[in-house]
ZAVO-389602 format. One record per residue: residue number from 1; chain; x negated, y, z of N, C-alpha, C, O, CB in turn. Coordinates in pm, whole numbers, padded with zeros to 5 digits. Atoms other than C-alpha are relative to their C-alpha. Last residue first. Glycine has a CB too. Layout:
! residues N
<pos NUM, unit A, nx X, ny Y, nz Z, cax X, cay Y, caz Z, cx X, cy Y, cz Z, ox X, oy Y, oz Z, cbx X, cby Y, cbz Z>;
...
END
This chain:
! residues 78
<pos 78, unit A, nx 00058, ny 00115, nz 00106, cax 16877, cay -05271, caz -00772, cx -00129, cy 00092, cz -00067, ox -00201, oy 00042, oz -00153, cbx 00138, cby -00057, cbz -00141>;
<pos 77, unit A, nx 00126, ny 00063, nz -00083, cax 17026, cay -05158, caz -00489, cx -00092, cy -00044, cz -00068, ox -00174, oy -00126, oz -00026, cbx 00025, cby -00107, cbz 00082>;
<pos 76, unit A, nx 00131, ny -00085, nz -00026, cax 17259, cay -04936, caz -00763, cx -00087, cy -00003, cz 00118, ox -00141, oy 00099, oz 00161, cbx 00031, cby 00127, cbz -00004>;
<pos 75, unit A, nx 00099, ny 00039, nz -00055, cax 17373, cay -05187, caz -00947, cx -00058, cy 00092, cz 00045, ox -00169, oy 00125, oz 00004, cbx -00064, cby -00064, cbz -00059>;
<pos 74, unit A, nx -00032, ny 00071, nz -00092, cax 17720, cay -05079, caz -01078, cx -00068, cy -00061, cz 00120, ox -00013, oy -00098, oz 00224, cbx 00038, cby -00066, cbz -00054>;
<pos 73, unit A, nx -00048, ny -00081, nz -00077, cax 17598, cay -04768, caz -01282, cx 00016, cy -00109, cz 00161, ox -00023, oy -00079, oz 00274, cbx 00143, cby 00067, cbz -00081>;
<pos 72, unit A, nx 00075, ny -00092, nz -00088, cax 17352, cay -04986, caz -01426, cx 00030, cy 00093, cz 00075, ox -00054, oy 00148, oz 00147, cbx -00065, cby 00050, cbz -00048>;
<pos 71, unit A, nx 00025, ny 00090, nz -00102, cax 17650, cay -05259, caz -01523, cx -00152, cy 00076, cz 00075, ox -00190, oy 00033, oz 00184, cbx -00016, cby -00171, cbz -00074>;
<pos 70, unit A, nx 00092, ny 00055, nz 00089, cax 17869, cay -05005, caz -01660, cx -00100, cy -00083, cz 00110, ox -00093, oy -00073, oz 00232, cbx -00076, cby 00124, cbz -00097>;
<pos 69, unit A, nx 00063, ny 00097, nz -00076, cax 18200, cay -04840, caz -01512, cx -00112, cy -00066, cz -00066, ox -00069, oy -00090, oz -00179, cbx 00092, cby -00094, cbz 00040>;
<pos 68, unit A, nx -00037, ny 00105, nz 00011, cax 18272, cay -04521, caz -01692, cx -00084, cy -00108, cz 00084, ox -00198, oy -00089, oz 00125, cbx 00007, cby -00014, cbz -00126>;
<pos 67, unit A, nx 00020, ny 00047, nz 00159, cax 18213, cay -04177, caz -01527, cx 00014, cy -00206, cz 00008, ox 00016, oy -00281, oz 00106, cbx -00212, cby 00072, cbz -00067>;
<pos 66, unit A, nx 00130, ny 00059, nz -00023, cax 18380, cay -04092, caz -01222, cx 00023, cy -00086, cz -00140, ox 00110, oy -00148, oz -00203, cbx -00026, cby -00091, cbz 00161>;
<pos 65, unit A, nx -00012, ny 00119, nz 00055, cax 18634, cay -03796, caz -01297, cx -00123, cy -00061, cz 00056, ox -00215, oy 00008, oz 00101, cbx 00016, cby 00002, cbz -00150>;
<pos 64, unit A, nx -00012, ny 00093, nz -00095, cax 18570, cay -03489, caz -01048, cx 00017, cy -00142, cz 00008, ox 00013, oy -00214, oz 00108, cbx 00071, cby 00032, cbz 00048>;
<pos 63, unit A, nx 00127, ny -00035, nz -00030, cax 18524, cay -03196, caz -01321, cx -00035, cy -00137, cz 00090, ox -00147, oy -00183, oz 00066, cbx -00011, cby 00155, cbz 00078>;
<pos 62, unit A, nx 00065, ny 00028, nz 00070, cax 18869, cay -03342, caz -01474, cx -00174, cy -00039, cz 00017, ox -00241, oy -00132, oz -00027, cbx 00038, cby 00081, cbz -00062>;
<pos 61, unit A, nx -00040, ny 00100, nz -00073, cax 19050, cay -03203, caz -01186, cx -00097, cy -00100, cz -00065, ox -00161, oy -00174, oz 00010, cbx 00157, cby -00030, cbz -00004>;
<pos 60, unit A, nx -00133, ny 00092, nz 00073, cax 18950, cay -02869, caz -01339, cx -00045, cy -00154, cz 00074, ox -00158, oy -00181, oz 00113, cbx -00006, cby -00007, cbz -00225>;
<pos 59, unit A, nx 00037, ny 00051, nz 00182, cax 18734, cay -02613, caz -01163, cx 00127, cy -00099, cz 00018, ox 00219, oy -00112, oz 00099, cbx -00200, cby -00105, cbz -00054>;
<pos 58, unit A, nx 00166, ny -00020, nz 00065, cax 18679, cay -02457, caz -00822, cx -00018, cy -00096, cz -00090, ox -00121, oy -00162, oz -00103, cbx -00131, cby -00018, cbz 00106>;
<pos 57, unit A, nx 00007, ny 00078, nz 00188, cax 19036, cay -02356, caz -00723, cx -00123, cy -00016, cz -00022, ox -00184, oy 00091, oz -00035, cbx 00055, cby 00098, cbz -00151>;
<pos 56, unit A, nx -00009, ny -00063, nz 00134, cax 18956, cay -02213, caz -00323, cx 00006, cy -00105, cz -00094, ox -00049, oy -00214, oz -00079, cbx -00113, cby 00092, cbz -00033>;
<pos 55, unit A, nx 00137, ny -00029, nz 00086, cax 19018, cay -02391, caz -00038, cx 00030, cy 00024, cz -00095, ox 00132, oy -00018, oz -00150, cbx -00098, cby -00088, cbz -00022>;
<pos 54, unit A, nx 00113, ny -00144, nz 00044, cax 19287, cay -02219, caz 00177, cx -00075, cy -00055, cz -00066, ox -00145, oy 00036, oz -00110, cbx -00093, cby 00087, cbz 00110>;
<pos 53, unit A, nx -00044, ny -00118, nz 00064, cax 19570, cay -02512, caz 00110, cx -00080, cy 00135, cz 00008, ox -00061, oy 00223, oz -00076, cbx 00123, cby 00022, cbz 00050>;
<pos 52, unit A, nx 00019, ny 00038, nz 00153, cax 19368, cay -02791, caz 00204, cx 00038, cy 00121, cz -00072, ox -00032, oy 00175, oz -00158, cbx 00092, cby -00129, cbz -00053>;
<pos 51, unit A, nx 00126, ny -00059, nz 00003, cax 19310, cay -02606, caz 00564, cx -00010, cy -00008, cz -00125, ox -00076, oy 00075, oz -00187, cbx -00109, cby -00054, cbz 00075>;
<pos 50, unit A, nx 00025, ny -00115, nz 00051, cax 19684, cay -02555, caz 00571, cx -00162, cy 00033, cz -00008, ox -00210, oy 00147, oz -00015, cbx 00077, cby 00095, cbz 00079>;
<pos 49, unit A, nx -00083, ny -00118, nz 00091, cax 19779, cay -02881, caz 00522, cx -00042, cy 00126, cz -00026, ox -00057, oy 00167, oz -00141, cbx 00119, cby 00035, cbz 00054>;
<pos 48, unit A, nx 00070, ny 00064, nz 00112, cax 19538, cay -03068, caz 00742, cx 00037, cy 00101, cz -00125, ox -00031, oy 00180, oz -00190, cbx 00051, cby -00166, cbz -00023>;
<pos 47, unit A, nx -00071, ny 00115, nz 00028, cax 19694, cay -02867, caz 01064, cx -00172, cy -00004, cz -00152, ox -00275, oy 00060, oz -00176, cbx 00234, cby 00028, cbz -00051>;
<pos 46, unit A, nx -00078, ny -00002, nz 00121, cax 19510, cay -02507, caz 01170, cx -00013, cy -00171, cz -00080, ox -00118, oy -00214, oz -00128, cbx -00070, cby 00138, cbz -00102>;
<pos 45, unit A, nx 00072, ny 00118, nz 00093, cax 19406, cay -02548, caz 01511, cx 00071, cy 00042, cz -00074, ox 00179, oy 00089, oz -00038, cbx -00005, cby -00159, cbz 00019>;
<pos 44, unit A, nx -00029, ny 00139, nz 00025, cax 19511, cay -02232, caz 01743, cx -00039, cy -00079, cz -00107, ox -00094, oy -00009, oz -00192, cbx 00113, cby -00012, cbz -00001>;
<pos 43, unit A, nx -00052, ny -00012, nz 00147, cax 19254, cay -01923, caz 01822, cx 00104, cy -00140, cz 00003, ox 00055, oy -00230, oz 00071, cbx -00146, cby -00009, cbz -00134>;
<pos 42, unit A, nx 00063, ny -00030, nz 00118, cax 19200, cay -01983, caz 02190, cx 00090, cy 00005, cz -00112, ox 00210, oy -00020, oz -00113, cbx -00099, cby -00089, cbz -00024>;
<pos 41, unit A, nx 00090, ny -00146, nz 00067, cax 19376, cay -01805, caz 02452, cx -00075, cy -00042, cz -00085, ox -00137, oy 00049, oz -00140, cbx -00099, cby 00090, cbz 00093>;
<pos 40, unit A, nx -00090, ny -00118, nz 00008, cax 19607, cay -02094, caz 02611, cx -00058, cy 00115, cz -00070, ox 00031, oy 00192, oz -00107, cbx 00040, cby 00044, cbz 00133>;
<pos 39, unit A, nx -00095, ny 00088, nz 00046, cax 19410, cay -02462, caz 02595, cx 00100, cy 00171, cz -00003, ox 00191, oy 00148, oz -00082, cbx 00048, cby -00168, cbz 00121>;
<pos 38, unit A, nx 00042, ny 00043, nz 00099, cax 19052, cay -02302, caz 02679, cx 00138, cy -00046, cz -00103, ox 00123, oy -00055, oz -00225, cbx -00098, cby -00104, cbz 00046>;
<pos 37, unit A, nx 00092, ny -00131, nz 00128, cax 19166, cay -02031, caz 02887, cx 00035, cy -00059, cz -00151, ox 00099, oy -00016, oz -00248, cbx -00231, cby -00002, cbz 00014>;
<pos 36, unit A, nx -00107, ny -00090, nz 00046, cax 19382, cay -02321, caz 03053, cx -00042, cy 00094, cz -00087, ox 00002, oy 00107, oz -00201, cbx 00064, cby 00065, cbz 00101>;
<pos 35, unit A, nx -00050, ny 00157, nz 00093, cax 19082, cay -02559, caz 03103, cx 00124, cy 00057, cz -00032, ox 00176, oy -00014, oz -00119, cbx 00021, cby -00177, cbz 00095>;
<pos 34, unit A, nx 00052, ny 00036, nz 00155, cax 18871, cay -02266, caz 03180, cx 00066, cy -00066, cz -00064, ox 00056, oy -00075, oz -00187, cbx -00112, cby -00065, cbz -00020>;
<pos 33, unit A, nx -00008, ny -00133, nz 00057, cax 19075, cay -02134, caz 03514, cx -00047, cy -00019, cz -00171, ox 00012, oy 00034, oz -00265, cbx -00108, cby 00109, cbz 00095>;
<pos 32, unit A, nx -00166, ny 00044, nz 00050, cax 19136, cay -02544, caz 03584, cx 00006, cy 00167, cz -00081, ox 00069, oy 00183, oz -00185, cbx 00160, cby -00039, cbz 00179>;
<pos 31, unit A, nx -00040, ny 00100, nz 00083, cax 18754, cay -02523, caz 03622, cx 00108, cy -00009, cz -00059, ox 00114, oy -00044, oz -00177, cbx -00005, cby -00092, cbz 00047>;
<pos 30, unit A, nx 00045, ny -00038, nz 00114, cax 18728, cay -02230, caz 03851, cx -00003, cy -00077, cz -00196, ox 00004, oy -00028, oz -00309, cbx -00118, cby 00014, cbz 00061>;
<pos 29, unit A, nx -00013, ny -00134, nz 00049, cax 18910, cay -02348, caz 04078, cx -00015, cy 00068, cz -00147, ox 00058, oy 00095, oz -00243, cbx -00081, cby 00054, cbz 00069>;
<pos 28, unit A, nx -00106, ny 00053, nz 00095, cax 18757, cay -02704, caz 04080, cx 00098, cy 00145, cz -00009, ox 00127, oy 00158, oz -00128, cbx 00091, cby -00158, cbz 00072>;
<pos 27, unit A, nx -00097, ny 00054, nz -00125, cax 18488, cay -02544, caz 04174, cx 00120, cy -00024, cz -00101, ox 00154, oy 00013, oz -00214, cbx 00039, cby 00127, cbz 00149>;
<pos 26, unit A, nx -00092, ny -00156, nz -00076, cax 18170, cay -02484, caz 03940, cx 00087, cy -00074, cz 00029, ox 00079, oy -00194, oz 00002, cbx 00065, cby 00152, cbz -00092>;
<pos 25, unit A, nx 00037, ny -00077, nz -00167, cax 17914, cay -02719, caz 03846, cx 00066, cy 00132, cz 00031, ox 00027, oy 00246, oz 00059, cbx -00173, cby 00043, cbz 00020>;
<pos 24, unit A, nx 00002, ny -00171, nz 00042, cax 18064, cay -02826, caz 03483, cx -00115, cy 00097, cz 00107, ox -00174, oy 00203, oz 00086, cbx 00194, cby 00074, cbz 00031>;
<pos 23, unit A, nx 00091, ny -00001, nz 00120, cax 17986, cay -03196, caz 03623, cx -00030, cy 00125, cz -00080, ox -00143, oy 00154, oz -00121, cbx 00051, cby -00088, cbz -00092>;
<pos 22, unit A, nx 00168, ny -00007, nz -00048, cax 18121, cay -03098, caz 03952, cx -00102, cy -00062, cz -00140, ox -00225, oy -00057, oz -00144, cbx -00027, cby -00128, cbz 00168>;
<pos 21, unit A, nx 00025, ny -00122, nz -00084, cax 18459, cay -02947, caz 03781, cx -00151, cy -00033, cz 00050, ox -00243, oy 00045, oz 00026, cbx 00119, cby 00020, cbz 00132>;
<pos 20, unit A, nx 00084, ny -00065, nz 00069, cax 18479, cay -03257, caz 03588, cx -00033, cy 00115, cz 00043, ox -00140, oy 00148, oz -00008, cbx 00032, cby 00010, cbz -00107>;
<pos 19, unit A, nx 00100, ny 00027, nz 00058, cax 18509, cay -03454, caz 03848, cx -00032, cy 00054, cz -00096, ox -00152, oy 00045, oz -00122, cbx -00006, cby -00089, cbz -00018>;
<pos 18, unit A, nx 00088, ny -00021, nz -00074, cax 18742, cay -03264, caz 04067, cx -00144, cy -00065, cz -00081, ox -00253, oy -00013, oz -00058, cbx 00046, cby -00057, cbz 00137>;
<pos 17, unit A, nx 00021, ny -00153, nz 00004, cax 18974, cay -03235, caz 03784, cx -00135, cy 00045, cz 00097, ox -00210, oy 00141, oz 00074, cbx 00148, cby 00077, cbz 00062>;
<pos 16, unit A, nx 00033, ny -00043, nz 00118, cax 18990, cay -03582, caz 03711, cx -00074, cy 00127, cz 00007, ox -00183, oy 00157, oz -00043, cbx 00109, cby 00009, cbz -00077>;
<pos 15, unit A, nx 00148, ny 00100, nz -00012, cax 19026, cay -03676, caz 04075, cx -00075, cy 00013, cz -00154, ox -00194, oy -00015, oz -00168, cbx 00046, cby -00201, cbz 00035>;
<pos 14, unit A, nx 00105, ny -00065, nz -00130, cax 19326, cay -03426, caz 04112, cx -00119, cy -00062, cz -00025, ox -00209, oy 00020, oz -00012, cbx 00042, cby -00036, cbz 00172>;
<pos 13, unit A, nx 00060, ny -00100, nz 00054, cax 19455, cay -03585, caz 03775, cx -00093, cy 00069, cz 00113, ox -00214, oy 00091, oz 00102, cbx 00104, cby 00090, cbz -00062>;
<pos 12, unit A, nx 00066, ny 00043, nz 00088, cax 19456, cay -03918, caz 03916, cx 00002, cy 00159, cz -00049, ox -00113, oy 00200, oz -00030, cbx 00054, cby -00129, cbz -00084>;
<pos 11, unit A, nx 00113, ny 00041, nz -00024, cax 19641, cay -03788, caz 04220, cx -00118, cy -00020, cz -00116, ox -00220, oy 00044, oz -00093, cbx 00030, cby -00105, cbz 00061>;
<pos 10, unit A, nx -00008, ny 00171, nz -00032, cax 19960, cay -03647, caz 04036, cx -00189, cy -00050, cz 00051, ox -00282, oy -00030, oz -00028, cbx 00066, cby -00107, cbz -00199>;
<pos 9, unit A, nx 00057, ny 00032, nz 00123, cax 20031, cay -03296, caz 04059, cx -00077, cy -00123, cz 00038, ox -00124, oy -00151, oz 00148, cbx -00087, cby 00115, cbz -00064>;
<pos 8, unit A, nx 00023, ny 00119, nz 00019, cax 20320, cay -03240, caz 04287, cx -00087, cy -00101, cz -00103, ox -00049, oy -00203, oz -00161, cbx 00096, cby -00018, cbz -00002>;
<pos 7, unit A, nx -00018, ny 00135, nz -00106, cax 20300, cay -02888, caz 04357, cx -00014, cy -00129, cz -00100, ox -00072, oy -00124, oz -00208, cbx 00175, cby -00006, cbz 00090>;
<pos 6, unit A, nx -00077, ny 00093, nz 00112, cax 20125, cay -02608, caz 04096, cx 00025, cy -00145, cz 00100, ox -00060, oy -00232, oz 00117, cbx -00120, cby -00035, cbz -00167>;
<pos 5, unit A, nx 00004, ny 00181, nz -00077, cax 20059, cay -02313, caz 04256, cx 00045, cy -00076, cz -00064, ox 00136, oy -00049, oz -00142, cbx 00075, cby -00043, cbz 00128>;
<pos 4, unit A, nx -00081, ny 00081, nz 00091, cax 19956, cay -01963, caz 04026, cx -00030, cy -00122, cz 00140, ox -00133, oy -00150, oz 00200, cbx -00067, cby -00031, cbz -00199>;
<pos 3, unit A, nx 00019, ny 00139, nz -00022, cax 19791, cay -01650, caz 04151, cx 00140, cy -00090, cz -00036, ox 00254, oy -00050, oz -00057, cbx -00045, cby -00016, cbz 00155>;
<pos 2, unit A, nx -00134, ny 00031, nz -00130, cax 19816, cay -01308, caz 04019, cx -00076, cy -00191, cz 00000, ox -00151, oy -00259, oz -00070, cbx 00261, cby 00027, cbz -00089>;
<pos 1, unit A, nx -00006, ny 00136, nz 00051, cax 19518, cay -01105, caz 03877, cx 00104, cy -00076, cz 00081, ox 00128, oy -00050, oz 00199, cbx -00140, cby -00070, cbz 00007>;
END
């Protein structure tokens, strides 16, 4: 496993890092090891675009009309 240094990293993150590290309860070590895992080895986000674009065709545009306006449709606390 190789090791990694990282100089001039700005106070406020040090104090970030140390706090969530004791809320996680492991060392800040170990912490920055997850917070890279987490941001380098997972699956990546798929945008708006391509989630619209996998759902399946499931009927006509038509299926999705809202029926006419009427005054029992309009009341419906009533």
């Amino acid at each position: 496993m190789a090791d990694l240094l990282i100089r001039g990293v700005d106070e406020a993150l040090v104090q970030a890092l140390k706090k969530r590290a004791g809320a996680h309860g492991r060392s800040q070590e170990a912490e920055l090891r997850a917070i890279l895992s987490a941001a380098l080895l997972s699956p990546p986000r798929r945008n708006l675009a391509e989630l619209l674009a996998a759902m399946p065709d499931v009927g006509q545009d038509s299926d999705f009309d809202r029926p006419a306006d009427s005054a029992e449709a309009s009341d419906v606390f009533g």
